[in-house]
Every structure is written in structure tokens, then in C-alpha cells.
C-alpha positions as CSV (number, residue, x, y, z in Angstrom):
1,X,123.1,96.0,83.6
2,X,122.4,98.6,86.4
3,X,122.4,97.6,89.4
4,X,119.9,98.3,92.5
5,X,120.5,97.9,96.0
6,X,118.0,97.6,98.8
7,X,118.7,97.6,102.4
8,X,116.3,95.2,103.9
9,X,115.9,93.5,107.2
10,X,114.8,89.7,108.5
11,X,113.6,91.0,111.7
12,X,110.0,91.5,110.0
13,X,108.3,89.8,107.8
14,X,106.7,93.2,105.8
15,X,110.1,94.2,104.8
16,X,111.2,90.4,103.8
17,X,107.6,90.4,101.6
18,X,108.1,93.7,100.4
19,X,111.8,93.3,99.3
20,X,110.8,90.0,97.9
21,X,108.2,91.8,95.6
22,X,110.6,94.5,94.8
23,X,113.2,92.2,93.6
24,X,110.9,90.3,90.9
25,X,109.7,93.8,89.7
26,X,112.9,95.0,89.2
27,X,115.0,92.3,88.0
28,X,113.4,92.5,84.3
29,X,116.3,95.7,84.0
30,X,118.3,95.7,86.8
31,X,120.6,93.6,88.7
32,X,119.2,93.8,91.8
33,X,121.0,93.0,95.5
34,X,119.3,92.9,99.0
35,X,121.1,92.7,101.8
36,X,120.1,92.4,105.7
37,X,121.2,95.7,106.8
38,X,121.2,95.2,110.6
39,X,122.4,91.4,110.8
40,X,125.2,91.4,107.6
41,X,126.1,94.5,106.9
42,X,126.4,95.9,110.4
43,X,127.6,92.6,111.4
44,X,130.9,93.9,112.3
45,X,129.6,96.7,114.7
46,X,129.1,94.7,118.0
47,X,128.2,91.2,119.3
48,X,124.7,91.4,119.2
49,X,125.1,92.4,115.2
50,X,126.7,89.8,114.5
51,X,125.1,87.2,116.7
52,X,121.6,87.9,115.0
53,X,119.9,90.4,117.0
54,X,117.0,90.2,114.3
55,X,116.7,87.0,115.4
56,X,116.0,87.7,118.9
57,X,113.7,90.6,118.1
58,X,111.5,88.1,116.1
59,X,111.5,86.1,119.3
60,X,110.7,89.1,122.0
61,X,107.7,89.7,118.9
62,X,106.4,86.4,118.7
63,X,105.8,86.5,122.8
64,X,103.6,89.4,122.1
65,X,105.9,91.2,124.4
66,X,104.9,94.7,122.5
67,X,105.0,96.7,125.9
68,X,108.9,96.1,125.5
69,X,109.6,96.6,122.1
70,X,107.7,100.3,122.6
71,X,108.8,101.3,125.7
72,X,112.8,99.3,125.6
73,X,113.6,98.3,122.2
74,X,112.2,101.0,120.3
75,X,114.2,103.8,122.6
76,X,117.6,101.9,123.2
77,X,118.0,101.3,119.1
78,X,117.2,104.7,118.5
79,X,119.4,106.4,121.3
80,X,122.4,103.6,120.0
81,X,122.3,103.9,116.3
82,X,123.1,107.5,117.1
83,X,126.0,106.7,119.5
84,X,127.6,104.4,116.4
85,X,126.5,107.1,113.7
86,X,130.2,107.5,112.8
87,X,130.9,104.0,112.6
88,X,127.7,102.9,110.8
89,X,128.5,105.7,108.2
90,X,132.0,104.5,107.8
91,X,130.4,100.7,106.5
92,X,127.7,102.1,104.9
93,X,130.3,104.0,102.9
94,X,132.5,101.5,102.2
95,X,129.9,99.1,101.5
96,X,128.9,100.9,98.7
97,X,131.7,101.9,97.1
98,X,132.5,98.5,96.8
99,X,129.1,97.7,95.2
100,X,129.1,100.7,92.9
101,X,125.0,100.6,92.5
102,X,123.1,102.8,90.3
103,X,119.9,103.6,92.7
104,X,120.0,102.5,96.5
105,X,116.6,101.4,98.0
106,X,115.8,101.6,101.6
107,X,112.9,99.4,103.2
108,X,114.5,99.9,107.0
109,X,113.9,102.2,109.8
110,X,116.1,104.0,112.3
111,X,119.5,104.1,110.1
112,X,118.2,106.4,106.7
113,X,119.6,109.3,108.1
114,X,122.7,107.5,107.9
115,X,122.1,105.7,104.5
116,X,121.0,109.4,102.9
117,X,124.0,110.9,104.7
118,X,126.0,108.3,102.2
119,X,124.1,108.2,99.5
120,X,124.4,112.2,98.8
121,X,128.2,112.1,99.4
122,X,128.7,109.5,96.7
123,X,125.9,110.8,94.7
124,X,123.5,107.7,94.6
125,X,119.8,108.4,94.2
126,X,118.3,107.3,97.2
127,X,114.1,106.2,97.3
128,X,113.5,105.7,100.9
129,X,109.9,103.5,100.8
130,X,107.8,103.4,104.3
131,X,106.8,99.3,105.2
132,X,104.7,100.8,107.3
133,X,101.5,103.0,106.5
134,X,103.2,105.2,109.3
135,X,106.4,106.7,107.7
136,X,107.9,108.5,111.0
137,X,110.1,105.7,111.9
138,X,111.7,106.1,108.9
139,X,112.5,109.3,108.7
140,X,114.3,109.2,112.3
141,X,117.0,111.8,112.9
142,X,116.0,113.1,109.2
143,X,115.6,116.6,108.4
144,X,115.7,119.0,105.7
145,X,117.6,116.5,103.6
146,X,118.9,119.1,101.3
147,X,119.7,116.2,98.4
148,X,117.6,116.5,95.0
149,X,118.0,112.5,94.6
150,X,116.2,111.6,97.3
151,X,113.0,110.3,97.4
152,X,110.2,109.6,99.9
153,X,107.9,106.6,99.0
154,X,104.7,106.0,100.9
155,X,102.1,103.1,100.4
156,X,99.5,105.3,100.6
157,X,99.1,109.4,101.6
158,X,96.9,110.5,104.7
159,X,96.7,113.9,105.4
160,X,98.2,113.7,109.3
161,X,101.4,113.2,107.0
162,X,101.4,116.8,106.1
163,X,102.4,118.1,109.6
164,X,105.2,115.1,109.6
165,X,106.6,115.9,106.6
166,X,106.4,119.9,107.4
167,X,108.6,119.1,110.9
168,X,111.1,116.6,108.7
169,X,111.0,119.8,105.9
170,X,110.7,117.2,103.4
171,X,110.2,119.1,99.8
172,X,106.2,118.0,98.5
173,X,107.9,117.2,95.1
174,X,110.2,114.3,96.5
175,X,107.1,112.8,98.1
176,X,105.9,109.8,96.0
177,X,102.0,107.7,96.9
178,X,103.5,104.4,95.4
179,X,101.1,101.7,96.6
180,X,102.0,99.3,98.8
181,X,104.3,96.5,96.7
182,X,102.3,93.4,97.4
183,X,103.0,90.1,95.8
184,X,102.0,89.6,92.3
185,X,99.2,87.0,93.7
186,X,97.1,89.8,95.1
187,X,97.0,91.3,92.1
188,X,94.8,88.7,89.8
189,X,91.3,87.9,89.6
190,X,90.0,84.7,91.5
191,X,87.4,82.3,90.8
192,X,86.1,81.9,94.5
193,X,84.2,78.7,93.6
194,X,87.0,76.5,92.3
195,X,89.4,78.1,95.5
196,X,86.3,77.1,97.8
197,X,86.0,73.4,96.3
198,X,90.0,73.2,96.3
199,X,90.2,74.2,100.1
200,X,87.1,72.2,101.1
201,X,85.2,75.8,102.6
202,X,81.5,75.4,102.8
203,X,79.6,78.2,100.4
204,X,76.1,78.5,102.9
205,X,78.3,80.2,105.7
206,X,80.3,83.6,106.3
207,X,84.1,82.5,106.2
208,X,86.0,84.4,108.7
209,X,89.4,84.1,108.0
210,X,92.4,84.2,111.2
211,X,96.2,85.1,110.7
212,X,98.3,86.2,113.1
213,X,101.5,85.9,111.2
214,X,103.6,82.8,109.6
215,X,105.0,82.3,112.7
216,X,101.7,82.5,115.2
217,X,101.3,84.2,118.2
218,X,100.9,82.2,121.8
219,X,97.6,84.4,121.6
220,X,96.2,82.9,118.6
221,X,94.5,79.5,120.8
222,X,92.8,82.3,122.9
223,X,91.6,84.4,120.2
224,X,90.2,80.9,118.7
225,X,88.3,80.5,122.0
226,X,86.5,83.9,121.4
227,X,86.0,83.2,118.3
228,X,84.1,79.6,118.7
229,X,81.4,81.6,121.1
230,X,79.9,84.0,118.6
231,X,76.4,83.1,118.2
232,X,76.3,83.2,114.3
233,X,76.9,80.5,112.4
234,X,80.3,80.6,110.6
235,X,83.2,79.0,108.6
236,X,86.2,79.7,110.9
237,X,89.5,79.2,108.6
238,X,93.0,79.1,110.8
239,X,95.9,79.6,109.4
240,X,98.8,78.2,112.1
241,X,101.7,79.3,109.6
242,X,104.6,77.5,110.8
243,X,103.6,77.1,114.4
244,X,102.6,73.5,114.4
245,X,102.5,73.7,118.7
246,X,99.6,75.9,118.2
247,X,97.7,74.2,115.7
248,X,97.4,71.3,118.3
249,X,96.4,73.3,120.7
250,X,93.6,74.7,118.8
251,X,92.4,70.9,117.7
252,X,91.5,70.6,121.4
253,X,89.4,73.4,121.6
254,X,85.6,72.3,121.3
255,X,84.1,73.6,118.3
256,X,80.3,74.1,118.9
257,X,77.9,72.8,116.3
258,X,77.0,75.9,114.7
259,X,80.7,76.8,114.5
260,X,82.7,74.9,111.6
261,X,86.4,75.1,111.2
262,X,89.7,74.1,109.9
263,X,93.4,74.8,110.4
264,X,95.6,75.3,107.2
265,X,99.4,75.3,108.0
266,X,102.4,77.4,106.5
267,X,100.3,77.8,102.8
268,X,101.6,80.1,100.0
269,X,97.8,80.7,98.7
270,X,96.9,83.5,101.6
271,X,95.4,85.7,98.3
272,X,93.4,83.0,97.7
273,X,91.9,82.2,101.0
274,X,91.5,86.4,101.2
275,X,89.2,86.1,98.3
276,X,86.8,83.6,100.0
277,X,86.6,85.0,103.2
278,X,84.4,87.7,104.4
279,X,86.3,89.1,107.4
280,X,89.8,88.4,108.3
281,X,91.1,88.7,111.9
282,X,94.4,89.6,112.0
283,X,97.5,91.1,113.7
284,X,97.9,95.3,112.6
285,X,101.0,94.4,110.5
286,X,101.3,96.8,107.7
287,X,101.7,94.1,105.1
288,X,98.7,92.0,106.5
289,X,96.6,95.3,106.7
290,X,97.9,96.2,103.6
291,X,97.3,92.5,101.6
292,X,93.3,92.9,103.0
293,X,93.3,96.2,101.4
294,X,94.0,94.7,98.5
295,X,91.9,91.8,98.2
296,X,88.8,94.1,99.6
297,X,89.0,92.1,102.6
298,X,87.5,93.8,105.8
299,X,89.2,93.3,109.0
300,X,89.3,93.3,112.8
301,X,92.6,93.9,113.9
302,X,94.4,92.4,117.1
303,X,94.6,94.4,119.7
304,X,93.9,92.6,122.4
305,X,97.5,93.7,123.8
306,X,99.8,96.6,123.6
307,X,99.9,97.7,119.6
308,X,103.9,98.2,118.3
309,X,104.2,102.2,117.6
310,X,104.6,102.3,114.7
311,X,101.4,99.7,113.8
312,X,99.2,102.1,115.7
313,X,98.6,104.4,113.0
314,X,96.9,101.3,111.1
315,X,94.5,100.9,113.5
316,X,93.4,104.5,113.0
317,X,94.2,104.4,109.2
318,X,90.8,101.4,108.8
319,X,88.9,103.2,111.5
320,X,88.4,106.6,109.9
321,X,88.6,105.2,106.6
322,X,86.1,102.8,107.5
323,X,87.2,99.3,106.4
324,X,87.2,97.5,109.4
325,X,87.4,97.8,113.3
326,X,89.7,96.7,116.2
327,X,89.3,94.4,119.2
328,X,91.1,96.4,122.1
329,X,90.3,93.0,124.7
330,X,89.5,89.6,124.3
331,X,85.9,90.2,125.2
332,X,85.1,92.8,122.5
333,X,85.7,90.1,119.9
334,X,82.8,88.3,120.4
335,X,80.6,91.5,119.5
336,X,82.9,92.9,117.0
337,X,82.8,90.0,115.1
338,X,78.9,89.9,115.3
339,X,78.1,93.7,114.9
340,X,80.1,93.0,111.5
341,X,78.4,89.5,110.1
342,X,74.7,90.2,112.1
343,X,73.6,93.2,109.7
344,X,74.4,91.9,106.4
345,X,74.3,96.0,105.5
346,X,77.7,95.9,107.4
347,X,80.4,93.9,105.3
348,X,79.2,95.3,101.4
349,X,79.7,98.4,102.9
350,X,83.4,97.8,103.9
351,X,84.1,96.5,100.8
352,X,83.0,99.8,99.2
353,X,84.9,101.8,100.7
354,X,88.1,99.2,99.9
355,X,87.5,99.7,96.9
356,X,87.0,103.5,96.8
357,X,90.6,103.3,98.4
358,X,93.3,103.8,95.6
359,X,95.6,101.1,95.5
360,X,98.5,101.3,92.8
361,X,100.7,98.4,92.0
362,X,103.2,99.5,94.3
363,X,105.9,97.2,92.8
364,X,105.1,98.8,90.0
365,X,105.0,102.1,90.7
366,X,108.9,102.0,92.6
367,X,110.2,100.3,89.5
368,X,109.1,103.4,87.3
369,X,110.9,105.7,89.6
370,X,114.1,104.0,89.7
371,X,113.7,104.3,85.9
372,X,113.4,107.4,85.9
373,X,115.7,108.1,88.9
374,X,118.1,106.3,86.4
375,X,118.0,107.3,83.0
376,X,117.9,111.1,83.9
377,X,119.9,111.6,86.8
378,X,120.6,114.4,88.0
379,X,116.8,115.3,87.9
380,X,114.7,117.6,90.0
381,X,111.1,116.2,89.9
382,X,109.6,113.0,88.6
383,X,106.6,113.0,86.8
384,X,104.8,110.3,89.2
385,X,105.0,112.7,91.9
386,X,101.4,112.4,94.1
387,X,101.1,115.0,97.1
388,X,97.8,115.0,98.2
């Protein structure tokens, strides 16, 4: 069987999800192997590597502490995965000679310059695919690739792209609108009722749905706080994830009497609660932003502190669009929450536009390339090709 390889990485959740989803698509025909690009297969590079420095970015994340991620993280990894080019090239190479895959799949940032620099010397068709609705990340350090097996997959195409793509001289033909590859779940039809009786959620209020991540946020008991002092009555639906500390935090917040709630832990049924709901508060993660999308969901995106670069572009992306709006301070929650439920014009509008929003089965959609990358390689254009 032919085999796929995807570089993936456990320091976010999107590209764990959206590996996950790849892997399930693509095991029907191919073997298919992820691997954790920055914590095993760099693991021999340097202490940190090999001591979990995923691990400690989820940590730094998980304090909100964005300001350093953006103005420290962001800069040191991109200034020292150039000083160790040479030696990430040499255990890329190897790596892959070893594994001998048909197609190579890339879900990471900061290194594809690298991976591509590989994959065109051993002559492995490369489909680079943007987590993020904002691509440049990704393409870091790449430019005029100048290898007819590479691929450029995006979740969905926005014309600031154009002048991105132009400065990486990235040919329009190698530039694929996939979809974003959400799991199956948010794919099917829901009965809303039967989801509404399972989960006990009342059906004579708005539901406004909160998720900040499977892990929480230290923010999330404050944002509940807001959240309790709108003046319309509402359903409010927590989802803790795996932060059981917080969830008792937010039991001791007084819930007024207009104001019903409940807290639902680490859950695998997000799709479903998505379909009940009628706005979602949430974090400007690509995959939540991107799961919402999908589920016609409109949102009001976090943030309340300094937005992660490359999740700024999301923000925009649901502005202009119009599917949703942000809250840039805890105290523009409490009208952006009620300028969205108080005219009932507002949400049915969102929604419209949701669904005017193409949305392929993104899954899908890469699984068809790497078919075709596969059984006609060499090849010079696929037929899926979207450039807007």
C-alpha cells in the first residue's frame, strides 16, 4: 500500500484535529504515518527538542501569555530554525529515506522551506496545507519553489492572498481551496431536539455557547462574569474541556435569575452542542473558527488580550465576511453579545452568509489530490486546482 507521511505537531490542537481527520480520510488507500515534527523528529537537535518544547509552548499558551509568543517566540523560532537549517535538512533527509513515502504532507509552520528543500531532492510530492486561514507562517523563508510537485493547500481563498502569494512567486496552478478538514461529525445533519433533550438545554431561550479550548484559559471565569450581566435572558452552555480548576471556579459565580447555565466538561459532541446554539464565544483558533463555519454557527471571538499573529487574520476573515464580531475588552462583551441576540434580524442574517461561504470537505478534498499527486506523478496541474 502507498504510504503518506504528514508532519504534524502537539503544540496545537488545530494541527492534532486536523491530522486526526486527515488520517481517517486517507487510510481507506494509504498507509498513513504522522509524526510530531518538532518534539520526535527534531528530538535529536537540542535539549529543548527533546525535552518537549511543544509542551511548554502549550503552557506559555494556556496563560494567555500571547504578547510573548508574538513578540519572543514567534521571532526566536524563526531566526533559530534558520541557524540549524543544515542540520534540520540533514534529519529531514534521512528521515525520509528511511520511510520511503509516496506523498509527504505538511500541517506545520516555520520548517517547509526545509521539508520542500527535501522533498524536491528526493523527488516526493509535497502538499503543504495552511491550519490556519492565514497561510504566511507557512510559507516562511519560501520562495519561488521552483518544484512542479509541490502543492499549496488553503482552507479557504481571500483575495489579500494574491499579493502573499505574488511576494512568495508561488505558481496560481499549485494553489489548491481545499476546505478546511474538519472531523467527520461536522459534517452530518442534526436533530436539534433529541441533542437539546439529551443535554438538558432549555428550547424558550437563545443558547450561547462558550469554548475557549479543551484545555481552558485562566480567562474563561472572567469572560463568564461578563457574560452572566447581559440583560437578555439566555441559555449560557460552558464547556471547561479538561480544566476541572476552572469549572469550580465558575460554579461560584452567581448566576442571575434570568441567566440559566451549565458546565459540560472534556465532551467529544462539540458538533452537536454547535447545532443548538445560537452564538458561540470562543478563542480565534483556526479550527474553532473554522468548526463554527461549518455548523453555521455565528461567533464572537476572544480578544479580550493580545491576538497570536497568525490568528489575526480570522478576526478580519468573520468581520468583512460578516459572520460574526470580536470583543477587543472585557467590557465590549456585554454589548456584543446583546447587539447580536437583541435584534432578532441579527443572527438569521449571520447564518446566511455562513452558508453563502463555500465550505468543501476539506478531508476530502486533500485525499483527491494525493490521488492524483500519486497515480500520475510527475504531473504538472491537477484538475482540482481553485485560484480565485
Amino acid at each position: 500500500m502507498k504510504k503518506v507521511i504528514i508532519f504534524t505537531s502537539g503544540a496545537a490542537g488545530g494541527q492534532a484535529s486536523i491530522t486526526d481527520a486527515l488520517t481517517k480520510e486517507l487510510s481507506t488507500n494509504y498507509t498513513v504515518t504522522s509524526i510530531s515534527f518538532f518534539y520526535e523528529l527534531l528530538a535529536p537537535l537540542d535539549i529543548a527538542h527533546r525535552n518537549n518544547a511543544e509542551g511548554m509552548y502549550n503552557w506559555i499558551a494556556l496563560k494567555k501569555w500571547n504578547w510573548f509568543i508574538n513578540n519572543v517566540f514567534y521571532n526566536l523560532a524563526m531566526h533559530y530554525y534558520s541557524l540549524r537549517r543544515k542540520k534540520i535538512l540533514s534529519i529531514i533527509r534521512e528521515y525520509l529515506i528511511k520511510e520511503k513515502p509516496t506523498a509527504l504532507i505538511s500541517v506545520i509552520p516555520f520548517v517547509n522551506n526545509e521539508i520542500l528543500h527535501v522533498s524536491k531532492e528526493l523527488n516526493i510530492p509535497f502538499l503543504l496545507f495552511s491550519a490556519d486561514l492565514d497561510p504566511e507562517i507557512y510559507l516562511f523563508n519560501i520562495k519561488n519553489p521552483n518544484y512542479s510537485h509541490f502543492y499549496l493547500g488553503l482552507p479557504f481563498f481571500d483575495e489579500s492572498f494574491k499579493t502573499l502569494l505574488a511576494k512568495h512567486q508561488i505558481p496560481q496552478h499549485q494553489v489548491l481551496t481545499t476546505g478546511y478538514p474538519v472531523r467527520t461529525d461536522f459534517l452530518k445533519p442534526k436533530n436539534k431536539k433529541q441533542i437539546k433533550k439529551r443535554f438538558s438545554i432549555p428550547h424558550n431561550k437563545p443558547i450561547i455557547l462558550v469554548l475557549l479550548g479543551s484545555q481552558g484559559t485562566q480567562t474563561l471565569p472572567a469572560l463568564i462574569k461578563q457574560i452572566y450581566q447581559i440583560s437578555t435572558p439566555a441559555h449560557v452552555v460552558i464547556c471547561t474541556g479538561k480544566a476541572e480548576h476552572l469549572a469550580k471556579k465558575i460554579n461560584k459565580i452567581i448566576v442571575p435569575p434570568h441567566i440559566s447555565s451549565q458546565i459540560i466538561g472534556y465532551t467529544h459532541h462539540i458538533a452537536d452542542l454547535m447545532a443548538v446554539a445560537d452564538l458561540f464565544v470562543t478563542k480565534s483558533g483556526s479550527v474553532s473558527v473554522a468548526e463554527a463555519l461549518y455548523m453555521h454557527l455565528p461567533m464572537l471571538l476572544d480578544a479580550t488580550s493580545e491576538v497570536l499573529l497568525w490568528e489575526q487574520f480570522n478576526h478580519e476573515f468573520i468581520r468583512k465576511n460578516h459572520l460574526g464580531s470580536s470583543a477587543h475588552s472585557f467590557e465590549e462583551i456585554i454589548p456584543e453579545i446583546e447587539g447580536l441576540l437583541l435584534d432578532r434580524r441579527n443572527l438569521p442574517l449571520l447564518r446566511s452568509n455562513m452558508k453563502l461561504l463555500e465550505k468543501k470537505n476539506g478531508s476530502l478534498q486533500v485525499k483527491r489530490i494525493i490521488d492524483q499527486i500519486t497515480a500520475t506523478h510527475p504531473i504538472t496541474r491537477l484538475k482540482q486546482v481553485i485560484f480565485a
